[in-house]
Steps between C-alpha positions, in 0.01 A plus 500: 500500500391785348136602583331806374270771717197468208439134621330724783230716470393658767176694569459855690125631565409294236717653245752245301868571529665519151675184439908557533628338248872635504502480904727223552610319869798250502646399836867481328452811352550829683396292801201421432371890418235589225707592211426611124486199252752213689717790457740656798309826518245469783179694538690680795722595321276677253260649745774649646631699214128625485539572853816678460327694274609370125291526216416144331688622199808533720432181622501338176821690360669332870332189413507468142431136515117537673237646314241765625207261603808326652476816735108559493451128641751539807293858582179268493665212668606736735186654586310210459711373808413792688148462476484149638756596802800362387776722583868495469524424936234230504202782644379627223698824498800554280679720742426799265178674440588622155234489262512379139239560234524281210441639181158365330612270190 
């Protein structure tokens, strides 16, 4: 079953997370990952094109199928996941300390 990330909303120093409403988790999908739209593009996958230092409009000409809040919403996701601790080996630390900034929409 398909469930979506915005069925949780989550709240940091009282400040409400943007609902992610093109984060998608399917445990027969990409094993189980958070991926754009039910699609087989995870938010890894994105984030680390960012990280690899891609522009989003490279990203999009790769990925012609995803749109640009497509990538916006796995930066956020992304981040958002930092903030709480939850980190790519279970400690709250991704293994990198690479900063992103998002770009203000």
């Amino acid at each position: 079953m398909l469930s979506s990330a915005k069925a949780t909303t989550a709240f940091l120093s009282g400040e409400k997370m943007p609902l992610f409403d093109r984060i998608t988790q399917d445990a027969a999908l990409m094993g189980g990952k958070a991926g754009i739209r039910g699609m087989r593009v995870t938010v890894g996958m994105i984030v680390g094109q960012i990280g690899a230092d891609h522009t989003i409009e490279e990203i999009l000409a790769d990925y012609p199928y995803i749109e640009r809040e497509d990538v916006l919403q796995a930066l956020r996701y992304t981040e958002g996941n930092r903030k709480i601790g939850i980190g790519r080996n279970g400690n709250g630390k991704s293994g990198r300390n690479r900063r992103v900034v998002l770009p203000r929409s």
